[in-house]
KEDRENLO-600741 format. One record per residue (C-alpha): residue in three letters; residue number from 1; x, y, z. Coordinates in steps of 0.2 Angstrom, whole numbers, m for minus. Layout:
% KEDRENLO-600741
res n east north up
ALA NUM X Y Z
...
% end
This chain:
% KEDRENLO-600741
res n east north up
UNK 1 110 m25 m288
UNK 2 105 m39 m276
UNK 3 91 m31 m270
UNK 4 83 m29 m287
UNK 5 90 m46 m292
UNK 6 78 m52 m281
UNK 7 61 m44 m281
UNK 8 63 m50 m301
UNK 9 65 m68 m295
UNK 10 52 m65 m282
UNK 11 38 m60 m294
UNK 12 44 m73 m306
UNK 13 40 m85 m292
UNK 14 26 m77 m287
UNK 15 18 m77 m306
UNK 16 20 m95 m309
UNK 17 13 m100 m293
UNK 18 m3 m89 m296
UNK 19 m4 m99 m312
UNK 20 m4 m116 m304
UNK 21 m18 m107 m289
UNK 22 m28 m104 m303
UNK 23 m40 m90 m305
UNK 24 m56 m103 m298
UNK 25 m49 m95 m282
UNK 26 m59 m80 m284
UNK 27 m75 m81 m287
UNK 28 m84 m97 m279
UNK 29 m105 m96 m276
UNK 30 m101 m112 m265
UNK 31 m93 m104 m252
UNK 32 m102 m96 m235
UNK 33 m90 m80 m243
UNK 34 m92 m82 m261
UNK 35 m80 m69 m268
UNK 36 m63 m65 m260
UNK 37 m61 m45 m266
UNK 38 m44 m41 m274
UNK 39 m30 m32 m267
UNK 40 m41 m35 m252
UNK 41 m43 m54 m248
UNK 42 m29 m60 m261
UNK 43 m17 m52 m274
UNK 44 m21 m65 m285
UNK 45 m24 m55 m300
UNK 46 m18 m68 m313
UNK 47 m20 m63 m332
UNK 48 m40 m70 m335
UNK 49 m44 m62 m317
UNK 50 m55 m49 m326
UNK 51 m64 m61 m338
UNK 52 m68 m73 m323
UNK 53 m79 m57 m314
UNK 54 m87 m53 m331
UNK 55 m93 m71 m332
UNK 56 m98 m71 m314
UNK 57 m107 m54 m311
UNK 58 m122 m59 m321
UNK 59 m127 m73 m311
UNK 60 m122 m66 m294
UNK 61 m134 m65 m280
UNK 62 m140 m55 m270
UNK 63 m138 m39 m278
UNK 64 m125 m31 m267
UNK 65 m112 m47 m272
UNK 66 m116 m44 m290
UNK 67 m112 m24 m287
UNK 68 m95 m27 m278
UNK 69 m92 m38 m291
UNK 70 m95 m27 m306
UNK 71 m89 m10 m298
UNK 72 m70 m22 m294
UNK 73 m73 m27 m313
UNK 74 m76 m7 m320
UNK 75 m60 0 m307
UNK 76 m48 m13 m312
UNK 77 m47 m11 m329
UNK 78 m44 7 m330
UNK 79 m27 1 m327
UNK 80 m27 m5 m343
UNK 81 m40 1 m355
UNK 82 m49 16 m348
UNK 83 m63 15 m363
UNK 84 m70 m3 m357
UNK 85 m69 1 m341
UNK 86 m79 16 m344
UNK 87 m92 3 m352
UNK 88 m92 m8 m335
UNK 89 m94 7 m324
UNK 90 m110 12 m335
UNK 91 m119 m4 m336
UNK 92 m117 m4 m314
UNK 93 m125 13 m315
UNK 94 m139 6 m326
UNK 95 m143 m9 m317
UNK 96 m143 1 m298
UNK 97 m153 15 m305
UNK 98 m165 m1 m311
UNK 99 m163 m8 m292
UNK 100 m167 10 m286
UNK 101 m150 7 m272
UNK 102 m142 24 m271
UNK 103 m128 16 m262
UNK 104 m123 8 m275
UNK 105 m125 21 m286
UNK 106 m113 31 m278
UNK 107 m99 20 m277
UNK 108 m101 17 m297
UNK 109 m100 36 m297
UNK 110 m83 37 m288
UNK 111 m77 23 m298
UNK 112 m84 35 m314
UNK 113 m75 49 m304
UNK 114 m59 41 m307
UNK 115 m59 34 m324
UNK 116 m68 52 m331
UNK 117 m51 59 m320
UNK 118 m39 48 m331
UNK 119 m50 52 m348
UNK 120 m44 70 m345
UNK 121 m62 74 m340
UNK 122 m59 85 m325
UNK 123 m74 95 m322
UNK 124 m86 81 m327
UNK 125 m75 71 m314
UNK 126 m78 84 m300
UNK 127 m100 84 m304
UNK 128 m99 65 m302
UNK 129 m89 64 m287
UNK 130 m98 78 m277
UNK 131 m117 68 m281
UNK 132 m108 54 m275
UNK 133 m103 60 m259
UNK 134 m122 62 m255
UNK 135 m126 43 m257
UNK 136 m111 36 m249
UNK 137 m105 29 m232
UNK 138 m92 38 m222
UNK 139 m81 24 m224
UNK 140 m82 26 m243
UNK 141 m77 45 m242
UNK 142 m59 42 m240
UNK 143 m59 37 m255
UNK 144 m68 47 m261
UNK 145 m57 63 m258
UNK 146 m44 55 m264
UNK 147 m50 54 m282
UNK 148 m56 74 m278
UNK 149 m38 77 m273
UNK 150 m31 70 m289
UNK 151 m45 83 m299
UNK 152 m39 99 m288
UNK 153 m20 92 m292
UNK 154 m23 90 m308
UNK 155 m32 107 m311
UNK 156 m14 116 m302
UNK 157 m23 118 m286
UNK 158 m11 109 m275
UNK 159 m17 116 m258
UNK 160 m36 110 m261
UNK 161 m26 95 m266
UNK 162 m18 95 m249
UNK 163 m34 99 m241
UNK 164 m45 82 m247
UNK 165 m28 71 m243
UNK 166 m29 78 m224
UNK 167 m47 72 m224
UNK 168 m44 56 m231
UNK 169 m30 53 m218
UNK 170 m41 60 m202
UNK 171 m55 48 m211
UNK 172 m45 34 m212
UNK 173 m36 35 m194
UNK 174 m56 38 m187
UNK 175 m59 21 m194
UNK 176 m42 12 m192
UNK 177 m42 8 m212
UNK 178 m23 7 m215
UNK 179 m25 7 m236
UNK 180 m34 28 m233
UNK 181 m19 31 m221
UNK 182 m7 24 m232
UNK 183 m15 30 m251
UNK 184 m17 48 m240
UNK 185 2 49 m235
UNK 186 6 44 m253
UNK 187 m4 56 m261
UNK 188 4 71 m249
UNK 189 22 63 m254
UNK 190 16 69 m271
UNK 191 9 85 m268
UNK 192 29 90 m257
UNK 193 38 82 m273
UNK 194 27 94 m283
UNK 195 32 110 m273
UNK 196 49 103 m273
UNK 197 51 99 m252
UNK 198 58 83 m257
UNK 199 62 78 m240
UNK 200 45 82 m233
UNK 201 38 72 m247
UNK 202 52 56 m244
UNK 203 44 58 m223
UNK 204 26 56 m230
UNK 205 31 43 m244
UNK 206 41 31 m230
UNK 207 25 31 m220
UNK 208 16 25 m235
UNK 209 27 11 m239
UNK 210 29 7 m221
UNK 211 9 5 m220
UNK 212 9 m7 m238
UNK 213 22 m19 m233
UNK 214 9 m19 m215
UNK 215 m4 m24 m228
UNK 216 8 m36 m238
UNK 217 m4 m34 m253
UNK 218 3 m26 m268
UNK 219 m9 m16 m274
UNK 220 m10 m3 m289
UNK 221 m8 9 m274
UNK 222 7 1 m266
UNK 223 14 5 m284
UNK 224 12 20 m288
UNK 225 19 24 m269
UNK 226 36 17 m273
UNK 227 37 26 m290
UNK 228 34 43 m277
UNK 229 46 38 m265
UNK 230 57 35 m280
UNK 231 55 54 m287
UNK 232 59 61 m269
UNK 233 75 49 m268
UNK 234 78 55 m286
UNK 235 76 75 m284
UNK 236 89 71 m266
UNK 237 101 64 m280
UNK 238 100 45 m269
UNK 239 100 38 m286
UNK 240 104 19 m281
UNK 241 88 21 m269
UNK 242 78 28 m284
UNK 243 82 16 m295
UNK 244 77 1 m280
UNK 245 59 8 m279
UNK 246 55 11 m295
UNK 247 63 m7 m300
UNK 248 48 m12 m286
UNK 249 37 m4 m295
UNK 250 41 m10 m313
UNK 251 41 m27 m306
UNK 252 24 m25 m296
UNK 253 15 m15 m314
UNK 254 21 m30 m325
UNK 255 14 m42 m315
UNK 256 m2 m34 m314
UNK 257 m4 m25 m330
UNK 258 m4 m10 m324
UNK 259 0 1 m338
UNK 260 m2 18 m329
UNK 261 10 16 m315
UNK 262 22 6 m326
UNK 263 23 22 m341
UNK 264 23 35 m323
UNK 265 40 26 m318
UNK 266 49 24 m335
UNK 267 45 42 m337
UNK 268 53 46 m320
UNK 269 69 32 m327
UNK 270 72 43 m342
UNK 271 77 56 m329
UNK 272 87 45 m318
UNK 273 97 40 m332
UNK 274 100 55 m340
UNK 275 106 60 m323
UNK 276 116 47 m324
UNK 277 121 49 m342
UNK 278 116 34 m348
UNK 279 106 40 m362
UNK 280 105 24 m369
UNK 281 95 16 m356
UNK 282 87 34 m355
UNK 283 80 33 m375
UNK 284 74 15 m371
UNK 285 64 21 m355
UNK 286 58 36 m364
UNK 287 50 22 m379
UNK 288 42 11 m364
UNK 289 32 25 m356
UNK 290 27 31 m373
UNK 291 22 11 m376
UNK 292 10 9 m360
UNK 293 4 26 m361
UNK 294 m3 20 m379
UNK 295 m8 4 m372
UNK 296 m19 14 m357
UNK 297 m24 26 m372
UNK 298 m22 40 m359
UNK 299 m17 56 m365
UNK 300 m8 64 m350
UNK 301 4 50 m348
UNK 302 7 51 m366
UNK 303 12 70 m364
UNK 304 21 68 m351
UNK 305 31 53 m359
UNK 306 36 65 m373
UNK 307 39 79 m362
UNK 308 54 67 m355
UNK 309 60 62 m370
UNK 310 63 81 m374
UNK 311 71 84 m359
UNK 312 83 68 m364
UNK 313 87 74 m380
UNK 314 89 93 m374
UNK 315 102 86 m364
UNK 316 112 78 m378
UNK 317 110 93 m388
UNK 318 97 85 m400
UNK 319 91 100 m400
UNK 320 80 99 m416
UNK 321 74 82 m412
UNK 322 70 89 m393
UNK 323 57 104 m401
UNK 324 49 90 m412
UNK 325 46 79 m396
UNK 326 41 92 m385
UNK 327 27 101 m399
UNK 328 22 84 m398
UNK 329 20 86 m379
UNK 330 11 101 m377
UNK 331 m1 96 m394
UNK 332 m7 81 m385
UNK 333 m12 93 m370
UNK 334 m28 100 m377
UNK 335 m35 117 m371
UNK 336 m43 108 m357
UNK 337 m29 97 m351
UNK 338 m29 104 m336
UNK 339 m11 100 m328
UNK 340 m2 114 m328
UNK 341 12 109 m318
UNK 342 17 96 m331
UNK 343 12 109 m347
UNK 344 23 122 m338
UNK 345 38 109 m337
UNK 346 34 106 m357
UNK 347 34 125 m362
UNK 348 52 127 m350
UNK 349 59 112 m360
UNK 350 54 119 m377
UNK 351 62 137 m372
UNK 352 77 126 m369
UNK 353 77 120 m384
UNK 354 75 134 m396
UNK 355 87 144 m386
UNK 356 99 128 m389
UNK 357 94 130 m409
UNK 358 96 145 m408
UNK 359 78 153 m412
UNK 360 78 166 m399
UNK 361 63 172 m401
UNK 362 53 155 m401
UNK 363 64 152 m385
UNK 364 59 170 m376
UNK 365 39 163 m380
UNK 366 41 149 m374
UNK 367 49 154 m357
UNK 368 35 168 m356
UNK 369 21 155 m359
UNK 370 28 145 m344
UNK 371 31 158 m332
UNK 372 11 161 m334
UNK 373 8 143 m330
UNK 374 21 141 m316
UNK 375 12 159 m307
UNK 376 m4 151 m307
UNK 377 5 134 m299
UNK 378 15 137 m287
UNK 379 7 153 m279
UNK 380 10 160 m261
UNK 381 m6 154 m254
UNK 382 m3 135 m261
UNK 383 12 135 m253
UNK 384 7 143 m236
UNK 385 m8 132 m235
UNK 386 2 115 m238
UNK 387 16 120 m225
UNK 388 0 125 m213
UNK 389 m7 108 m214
UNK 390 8 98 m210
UNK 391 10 109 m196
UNK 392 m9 105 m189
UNK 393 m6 89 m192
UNK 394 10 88 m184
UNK 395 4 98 m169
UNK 396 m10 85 m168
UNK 397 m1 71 m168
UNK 398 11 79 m154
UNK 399 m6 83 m143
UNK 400 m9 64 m143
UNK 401 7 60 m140
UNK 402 8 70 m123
UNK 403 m9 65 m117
UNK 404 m3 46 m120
UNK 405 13 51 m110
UNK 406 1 59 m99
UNK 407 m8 45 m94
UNK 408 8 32 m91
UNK 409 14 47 m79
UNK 410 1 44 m69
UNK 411 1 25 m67
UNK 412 20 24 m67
UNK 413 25 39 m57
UNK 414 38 31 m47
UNK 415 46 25 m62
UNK 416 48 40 m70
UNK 417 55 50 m55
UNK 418 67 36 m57
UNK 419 72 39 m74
UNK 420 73 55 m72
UNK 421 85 55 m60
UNK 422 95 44 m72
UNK 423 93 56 m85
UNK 424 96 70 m71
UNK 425 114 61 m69
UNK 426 119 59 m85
UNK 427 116 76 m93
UNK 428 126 81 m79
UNK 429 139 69 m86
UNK 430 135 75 m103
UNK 431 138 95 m97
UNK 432 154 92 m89
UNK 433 161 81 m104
UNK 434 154 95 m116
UNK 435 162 108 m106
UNK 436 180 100 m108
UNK 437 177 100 m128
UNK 438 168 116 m130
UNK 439 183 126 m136
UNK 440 188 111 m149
UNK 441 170 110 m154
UNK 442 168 129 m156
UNK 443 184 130 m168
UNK 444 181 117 m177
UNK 445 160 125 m182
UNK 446 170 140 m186
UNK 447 181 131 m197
UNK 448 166 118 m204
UNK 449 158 135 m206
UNK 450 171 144 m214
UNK 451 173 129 m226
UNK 452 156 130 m232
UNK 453 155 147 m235
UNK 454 170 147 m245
UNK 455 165 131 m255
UNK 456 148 140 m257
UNK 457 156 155 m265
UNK 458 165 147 m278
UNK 459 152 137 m285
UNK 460 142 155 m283
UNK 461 158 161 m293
UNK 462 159 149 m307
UNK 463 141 147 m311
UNK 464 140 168 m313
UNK 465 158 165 m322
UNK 466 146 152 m335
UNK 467 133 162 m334
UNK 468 143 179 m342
UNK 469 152 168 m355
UNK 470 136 161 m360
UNK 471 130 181 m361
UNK 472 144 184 m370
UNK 473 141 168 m384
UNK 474 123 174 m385
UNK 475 129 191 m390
UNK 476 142 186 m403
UNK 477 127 174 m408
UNK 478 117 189 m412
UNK 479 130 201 m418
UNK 480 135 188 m432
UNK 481 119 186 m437
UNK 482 118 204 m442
UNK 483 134 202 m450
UNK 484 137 202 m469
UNK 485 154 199 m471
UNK 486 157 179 m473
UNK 487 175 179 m464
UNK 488 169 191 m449
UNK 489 153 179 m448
UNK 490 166 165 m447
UNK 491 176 175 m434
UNK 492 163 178 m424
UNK 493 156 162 m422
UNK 494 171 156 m422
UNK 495 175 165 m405
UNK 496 156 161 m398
UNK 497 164 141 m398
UNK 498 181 146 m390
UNK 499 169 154 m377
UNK 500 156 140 m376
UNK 501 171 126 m373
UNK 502 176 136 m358
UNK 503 159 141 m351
UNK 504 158 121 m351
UNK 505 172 122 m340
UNK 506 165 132 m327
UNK 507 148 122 m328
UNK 508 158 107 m323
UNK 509 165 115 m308
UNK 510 149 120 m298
UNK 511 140 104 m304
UNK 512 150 92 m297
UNK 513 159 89 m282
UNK 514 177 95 m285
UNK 515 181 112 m286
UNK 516 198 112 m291
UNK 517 197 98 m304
UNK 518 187 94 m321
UNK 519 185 77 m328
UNK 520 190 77 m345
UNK 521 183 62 m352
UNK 522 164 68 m349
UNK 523 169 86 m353
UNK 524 176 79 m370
UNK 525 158 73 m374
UNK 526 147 87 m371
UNK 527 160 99 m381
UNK 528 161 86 m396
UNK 529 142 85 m395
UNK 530 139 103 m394
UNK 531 154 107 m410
UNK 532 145 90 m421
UNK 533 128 101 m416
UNK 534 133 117 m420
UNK 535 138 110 m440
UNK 536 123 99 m441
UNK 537 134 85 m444
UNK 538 126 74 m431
UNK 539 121 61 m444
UNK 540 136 58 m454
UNK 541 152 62 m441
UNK 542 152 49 m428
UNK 543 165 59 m411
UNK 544 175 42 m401
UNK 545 180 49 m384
UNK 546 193 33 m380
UNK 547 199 39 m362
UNK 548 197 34 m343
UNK 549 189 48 m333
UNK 550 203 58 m329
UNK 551 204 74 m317
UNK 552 212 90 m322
UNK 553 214 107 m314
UNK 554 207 120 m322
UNK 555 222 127 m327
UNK 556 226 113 m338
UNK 557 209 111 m340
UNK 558 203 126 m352
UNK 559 217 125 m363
UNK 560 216 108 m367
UNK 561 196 111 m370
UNK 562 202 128 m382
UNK 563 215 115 m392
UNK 564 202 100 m393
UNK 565 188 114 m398
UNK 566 200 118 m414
UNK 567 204 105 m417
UNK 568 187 97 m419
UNK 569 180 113 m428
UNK 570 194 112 m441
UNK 571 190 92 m444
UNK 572 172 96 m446
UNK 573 175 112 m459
UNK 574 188 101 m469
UNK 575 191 84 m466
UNK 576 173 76 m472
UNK 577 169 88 m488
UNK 578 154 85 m496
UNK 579 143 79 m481
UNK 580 155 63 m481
UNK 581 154 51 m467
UNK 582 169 49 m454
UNK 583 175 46 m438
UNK 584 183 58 m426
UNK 585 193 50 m409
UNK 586 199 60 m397
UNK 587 210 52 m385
UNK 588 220 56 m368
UNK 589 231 46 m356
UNK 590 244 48 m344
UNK 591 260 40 m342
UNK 592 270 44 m327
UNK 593 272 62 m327
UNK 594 267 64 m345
UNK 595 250 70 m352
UNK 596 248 64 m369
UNK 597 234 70 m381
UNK 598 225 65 m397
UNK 599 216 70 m408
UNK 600 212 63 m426
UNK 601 200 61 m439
UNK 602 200 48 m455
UNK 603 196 64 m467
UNK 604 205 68 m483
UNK 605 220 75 m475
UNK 606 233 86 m481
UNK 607 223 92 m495
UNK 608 211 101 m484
UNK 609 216 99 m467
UNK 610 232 109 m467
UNK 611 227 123 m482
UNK 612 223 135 m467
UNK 613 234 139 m456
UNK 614 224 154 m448
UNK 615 220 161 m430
UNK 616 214 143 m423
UNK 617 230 134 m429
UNK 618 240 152 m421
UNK 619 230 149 m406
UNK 620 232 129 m404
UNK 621 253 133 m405
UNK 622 251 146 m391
UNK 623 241 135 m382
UNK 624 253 121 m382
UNK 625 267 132 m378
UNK 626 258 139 m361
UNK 627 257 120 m356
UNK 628 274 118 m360
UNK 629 272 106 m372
UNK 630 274 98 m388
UNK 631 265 95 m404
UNK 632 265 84 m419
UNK 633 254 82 m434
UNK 634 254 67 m443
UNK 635 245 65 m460
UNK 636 243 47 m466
UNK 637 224 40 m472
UNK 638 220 57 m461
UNK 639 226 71 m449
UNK 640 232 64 m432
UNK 641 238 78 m421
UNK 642 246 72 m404
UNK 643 253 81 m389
UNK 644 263 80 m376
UNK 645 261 91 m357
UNK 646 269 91 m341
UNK 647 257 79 m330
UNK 648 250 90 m315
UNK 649 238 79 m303
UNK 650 222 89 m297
UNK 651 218 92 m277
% end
């Protein structure tokens, strides 16, 4: 909290002390160096930054300032409105063509390369690119193959992606140019995240970062580098460290303008929070990336922004709401989208969420359409050739680390005979202290080991256990819809939620770190959400879960989800006839070695509530009596139904 405390009241400060610089700072014919390059010079990139190089270009001379000026002018404003800075880039082209300087040209073209990249031009991107690569300097290249890389990612070719990275970096350590090094371990922190080698891609991302801060510029590189190394500390679940960088990022992307970073990181902040289950904050994140995605007018961070909020609402069971989104998504990504990766995601998300709705066969074509596009992602040869470059590259960097070692060998070879005996001594040392706790250190691997494996099989245990209950509530799903009998439909599905609450159960258990204990108060949720869902009473039944979190075994556990599962599935059959609005709270605390429990609605009562006194109600008494407990109902301006267990505390 402090730390992101501060980088807000950092750029505050920073803000207001660009406005008092002023933007005159820039651009000055005056001076023996008239024009002080962004991001390179200064990072003052005040708000009327891009007006003052329009004014200025014109008038600037010799030809190569006005160039600089005009190819900074057509970059910069991609980050904000990709059309005009297509305008910018084409009026360079015009006047180099008129000046006959291919140089020139060819950087236009790059910077064309880029914006045609973002305008989901990919093909035309890669033609500009490659004629530029004729006309340019070899210090301009790593640039260059960084905007390449982006097109091969883009397209789903991840290891041609990998490739143009590795020449960026070699380019960029040839010449000593720390923003390549830095934009080149970036862009491979991308590509690992991608192939889901998360702490490869957190090595590669730290680098990055480590080379910025060198630079102290924040740049719309340094940016989009913490949002990267972000999404690796998010997929290693180090959600505080997530939330750090991307906070970074936000604060460095409103500063700037930079609407493409800032809508890539609240897309990655809808994840982190549903993680989190702060859906909330999630919903709120999910409208911000749709808003700056709108602002750039980019379509793929528009898809994307959708695609996330369809993730969001999958998870709170928003099942309807989640295939609207998602359609949304994959509509947006036009036949030549090229992304894969994320239209695969999009396709596994809408499977999700028809198989949630219950559409079965929209779910089983959905999940076929992204196992097409995953196969042609994430093939065996992508993945060999990423690992294979690292390794050059590692071995590489080892080679030049022993010749260096080499060379201080030879001048300091006294030295080193020295510390080598030291080194000689010690591990000496070391062996005889490691000999006197080997038989100690040897039981206690066997029983870390042990541990492990046995920690590993129940999770193993309860996810298939989950996995066969949810079998089993797909197949009463399908059986009752064959049915014509009313009450053996209701039977049915009936049973499919009995199951469901207790598949939940075992869900719980291999998903988080206990696996002896469930806690209730976040189980209660997802099983109210799923009964209010399953009755399409989402808009008119509001569920209240007033507890503390609260560990049970899962003994206790299941029985109390079966009872609660009744209980709300009998309130949403009777208690609100008619579609009527109304509140359900379910409630549970401990009091000493008493368990209490309950559960009530502000329905219409005894006229409806008690008129069936069926299975569920048989069910909920048995229950109660295998918890050696006891139950009372209480019908006053609704049904209150309160219980009373014997209080076991879970390991």
């Amino acid at each position: 909290m402090r730390i992101r405390l501060f980088t807000v009241a950092s750029t505050l400060a920073i803000i207001l002390f660009s406005g008092f610089m002023g933007i005159s700072q820039i651009v000055d014919f005056d001076r023996e160096k008239p024009y002080k390059k962004v991001f390179v010079d200064t990072d003052n990139f005040g708000p009327s930054y891009l007006d003052v190089l329009e004014e200025a270009y014109p008038i600037a001379k010799p030809d190569s300032l006005q160039f600089s000026i005009l190819n900074d002018l057509a970059y910069y404003w991609h980050t904000r409105n990709l059309k005009r800075s297509m305008d910018f880039t084409l009026r360079g082209l015009k006047l180099t063509k008129e000046k006959n300087n291919a140089l020139w040209e060819g950087r236009f073209q790059i910077t064309q390369g880029a914006i045609l990249l973002r305008m989901e031009k990919l093909d035309s991107a890669m033609t500009v690119l490659t004629l530029a690569k004729e006309k340019v300097l070899e210090y301009d290249l790593p640039f260059l193959y960084t905007q390449l890389g982006y097109v091969f990612e883009r397209k789903g070719q991840l290891d041609r992606a990998a490739d143009y990275a590795m020449l960026s970096l070699q380019l960029g350590e040839k010449h000593n140019d720390k923003k390549a090094m830095a934009l080149a371990y970036s862009d491979l922190s991308n590509l690992f995240w991608k192939q889901a080698k998360f702490e490869s891609g957190l090595d590669y991302g730290l680098r990055s970062v480590d080379i910025f801060e060198q630079r102290a510029i924040n740049d719309l590189d340094y940016g989009f580098t913490l949002y990267v190394v972000g999404n690796n500390y998010l997929e290693l679940k180090a959600y505080d460290k997530a939330l750090n960088y991307y906070d970074h990022s936000i604060a460095i992307g409103e500063r700037y303008g930079f609407y493409n970073n800032l809508s890539d990181v609240y897309i990655s902040k809808v994840d982190l929070y549903t993680y989190l289950n702060k859906f909330d904050e999630a919903r709120k994140a999910g409208e911000n990336a749709v808003k700056y995605a709108e602002l750039l007018d980019n379509d793929f961070m528009l898809m994307r922004s959708w695609l996330s909020i369809g993730k969001l609402q999958n998870i709170q069971g928003k099942y309807v709401s989640a295939i609207e989104s998602l359609r949304k998504s994959i509509k947006i990504a036009s036949d030549d989208f090229g992304d894969e990766f994320y239209l695969s995601q999009a396709y596994e998300t809408l499977g999700r969420a028809y198989a949630g709705n219950h559409n079965y066969q929209k779910a089983y074509q959905a999940f076929a359409v992204y196992d097409e596009l995953k196969d042609r992602i994430f093939t065996a040869e992508a993945d060999q050739r990423i690992s294979q470059l690292r390794t050059e590259y590692d071995v590489a960097q080892k080679e030049n680390t022993i010749q260096l070692q080499q060379t201080r060998i030879s001048k300091q070879q006294t030295r080193q005979i020295m510390i080598m005996a030291l080194v000689f001594l010690l591990l000496l040392y070391l062996l005889l202290l490691y000999k006197s706790l080997k038989t100690n250190g040897k039981k206690n691997k066997m029983l870390q080991k042990q541990n492990e494996e046995k920690e590993f099989l129940l999770k193993e245990i309860h996810h298939r256990v989950k996995n066969n209950l949810e079998i089993v509530s797909s197949l009463l799903a399908l059986q009752s819809a064959e049915l014509n009998d009313g009450k053996i439909m209701e039977a049915m599905q009936n049973s499919q939620q009995r199951i469901q609450s207790m598949s939940m159960v075992h869900q719980k258990l291999y998903q988080e770190k206990s696996l002896s204990a469930i806690e209730m108060k976040s189980y209660f949720f997802n099983l109210s959400n799923y009964i209010v869902n399953i009755f399409d009473r989402q808009n008119n039944i509001e569920v209240i879960v007033d507890m503390d979190k609260m560990e049970l075994d899962v003994d206790t556990a299941i029985p109390i989800g079966l009872i609660v599962n009744e209980l709300l599935t009998n309130s949403m059959k009777y208690a609100f006839p008619e579609n009527s609005l109304g509140r359900v709270t379910i409630s549970m605390f401990r009091t000493g070695s008493q368990l209490f429990l309950n559960v009530s609605d502000n329905g219409v009562g005894s006229k409806v509530n008690t008129s069936e006194l069926g299975f569920g109600t048989k069910l909920v008494k048995l229950l109660t009596r295998q918890l050696d407990g006891k139950m009372q109902l209480e019908i006053e301006n609704g049904t209150t139904v309160s219980f009373q267990f014997q209080y076991y505390k879970a390991a």
